[in-house]
Every structure is written in structure tokens, then in C-alpha cells.
C-alpha positions, 0 to 999 in steps of 0.5 A: 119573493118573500116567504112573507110576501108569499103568504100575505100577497105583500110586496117588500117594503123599504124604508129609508130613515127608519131607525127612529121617529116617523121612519121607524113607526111607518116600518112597523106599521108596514111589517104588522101589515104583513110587507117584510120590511127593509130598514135603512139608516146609519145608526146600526144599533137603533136599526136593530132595535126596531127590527127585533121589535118587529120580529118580536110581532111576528113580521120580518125586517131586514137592518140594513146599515148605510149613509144613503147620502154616500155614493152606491149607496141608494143602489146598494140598499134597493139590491140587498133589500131585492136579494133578502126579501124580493123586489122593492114594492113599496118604498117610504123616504123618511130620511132627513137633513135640517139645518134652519137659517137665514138664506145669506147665513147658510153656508154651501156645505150646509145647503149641499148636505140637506139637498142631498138627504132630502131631495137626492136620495129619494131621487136616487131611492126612486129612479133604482125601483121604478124599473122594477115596478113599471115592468110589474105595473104595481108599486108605491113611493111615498116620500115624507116631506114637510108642512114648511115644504107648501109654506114660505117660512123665513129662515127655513132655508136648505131644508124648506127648498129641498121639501118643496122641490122633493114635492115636485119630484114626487108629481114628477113620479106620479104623473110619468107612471099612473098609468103603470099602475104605480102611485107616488105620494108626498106625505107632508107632516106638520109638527111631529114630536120627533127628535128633529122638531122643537119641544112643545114645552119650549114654545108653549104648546101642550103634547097632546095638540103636537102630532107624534109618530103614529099619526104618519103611519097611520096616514101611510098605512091609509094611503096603501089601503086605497082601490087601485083605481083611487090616487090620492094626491100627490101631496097629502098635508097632515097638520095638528087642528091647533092652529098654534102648533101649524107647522110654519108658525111653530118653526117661526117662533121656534127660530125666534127663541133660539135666536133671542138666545144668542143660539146659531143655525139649528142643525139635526138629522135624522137618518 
């Protein structure tokens, strides 16, 4: 156990795709929470960024710089995470693969690559904890997922699939271990100011009705806070109240501009 654990009655956290937006402010609401805090992505500069921003507040984070889409990696994050800060107590997927398009226009690497991000690794992320935290009879996994993973939203393609099939992995989860003490949530966000959604200035819509990083954290940090004997879930939607900012209906007029101007399949990632 960490030395920080020891003193708050924390258990380590990891948090995959923390190297910005929604992972990064959930890994610094969890470090001021008093969890030492393992951030995982592949982008090693910002990693670092938002570790040194944590121990400037006092807390402990641990950069860990890897593509947990690679093989062992998954493994290879939850073992350097137990080593340096203790076992895995919490765990919050945040990482992610987009790449909107028609079903026919998606090819098969496309499709592959957003399963893996999206459903493989917290699959992966998950079955390397569970052990742990059934023989403890305590944990948390909280995976991100989507607003467009309830919704049939044409042109979503791989990414909409793999959040709604990384929501029943998460009730999969939920219901094979409450009884261990252990709760598994989906946290599905609508649109998020973030790098991999659209601008709210391109489709109209002012900043402040779009949701932004913080408002996730604080929903995680929400869930954490609930009684042991309280499961809330296992999806929890968490949408702007504009109704011109939902989720589907944004990514739907997102996906019509960009086609009206001659624009290919929308690609990001977040990891």
C-alpha cells in the first residue's frame, strides 16, 4: 500500500486515457480526493503535465506512458501501478478511438481499431483488477462511455457499437461481482468540450450549454462518494439540459456539415 493510501484510507486509482479532457480532470479529481493516482496514455509529454499538476496540489500520480491498445500492455499498466502505489482500487477508462462514418464506408481496420480502444481495453483494463478486488471485496470500475452508446445515431459507426456493447460489459461486471462488494459503472457523457468532439461554435451552439471536462469528474467523484450498500447504475447518462446540444443530434449535424463540405470520415483519438 501507498504511503498516501495509508494516510487517506484510499485505494490507487488508474486511469486510462489521462493525458487530457475527461481522463485528465477525472485523475485530478481523484488525486485531491487523496487516491495516488496512475495515469496511462501514450502521449508521455502531456502525461506529465497533468502529473506534476497534481503534485503541485499535494497528491501523487504516477505517468505511465503506454498504448494499451498494444498487447501486455493492459497488464503491464495494472502491475507498474500495484508495484509503485498498491493494488488497483479504482479503475476509470477514459480511453478512446472515434472515427465517424457510414457502416458500408467504414473500413475493417477502422472498425478493429475503435473496438480495441473502446471495448478491448477496458475488457483487458478489467479482467487484470477483478482478482484483486474480489479477494479484497472492494473496488470500483467506471468506464467513460457515450450518450451516442443508448442512441441509434446513423453514421456513428465502430464508435457507437463499441460504447454500447462496453455498456454491457459494464453490467456484465456489475452483476457477476456486487455481491463482492465491487461496482462497475458506465458513465455515458454527452457532448463534452473536448478534443475529440465537435466545436460548439461550428454547429451553433454557445459554450456554456456544451458540458466540459469537470462536469465528469465531478460525476465520478459522485459515484465514489455513494454508502456501500447504494449501486447506482450501471449506466449513468449525463447530458447538457439544452436539448440542441444532446448528444445524437449534435454528432447528427456534426456529420452533415462535414459532409456538405466534401469532408471524409472524422477520425480522433484520445489516449
Amino acid at each position: 500500500m501507498s504511503a498516501v493510501a495509508e494516510t487517506t484510507g484510499r485505494p490507487a486509482a488508474l486511469v486510462a486515457g489521462a493525458s487530457s479532457g475527461i481522463g485528465a480532470a477525472v485523475a485530478r479529481r481523484l488525486a485531491a480526493r487523496g487516491h495516488a493516482v496512475a495515469l496511462v496514455g501514450r502521449r508521455e509529454a502531456e502525461l506529465k503535465e497533468v502529473a506534476e499538476s497534481i503534485r503541485t496540489g499535494g497528491g501523487t500520480a504516477l505517468p505511465l506512458a503506454l498504448d494499451l491498445a498494444e498487447p501486455g500492455a493492459p497488464a503491464e499498466a495494472v502491475a507498474a501501478t500495484a508495484a509503485a502505489l498498491g493494488p488497483v482500487g479504482v479503475l476509470v477508462c477514459s480511453a478512446g478511438a472515434i472515427r465517424l462514418a457510414a457502416i458500408h464506408e467504414t473500413e475493417e481496420r477502422h472498425w478493429e481499431r475503435q473496438v480495441r480502444v473502446n471495448l478491448t481495453v477496458p475488457f483487458l483494463l478489467a479482467r487484470e483488477v477483478l482478482p484483486g478486488m474480489r479477494e479484497r471485496r472492494n473496488g470500483w470500475i467506471v468506464n467513460i462511455g457515450s450518450g451516442v452508446g443508448s442512441e441509434v445515431v446513423p453514421g456513428s459507426g465502430g464508435y457507437g457499437v463499441s460504447k454500447h456493447a462496453v455498456e454491457r460489459l459494464t453490467e456484465l461486471v456489475h452483476e457477476e461481482n456486487r455481491d463482492l462488494g465491487i461496482r462497475a459503472v458506465t458513465v455515458a457523457p454527452g457532448w463534452v468540450a473536448t478534443r475529440l468532439a465537435a466545436r460548439p461554435a461550428d454547429l451553433g451552439v454557445p459554450e456554456d450549454e456544451v458540458l466540459d471536462a469537470e462536469d465528469i469528474a465531478d460525476t465520478v467523484a459522485w459515484l465514489l462518494d455513494r454508502p456501500a450498500r447504494m449501486s447506482v447504475g450501471p449506466l449513468v447518462r449525463v447530458e447538457p439540459t439544452a436539448s440542441r446540444a444532446a448528444a445524437g443530434d449534435a454528432m447528427t449535424r456534426h456529420l452533415t456539415r462535414a459532409r456538405a463540405e466534401g469532408a471524409g470520415p472524422i477520425a480522433k483519438e484520445s489516449r
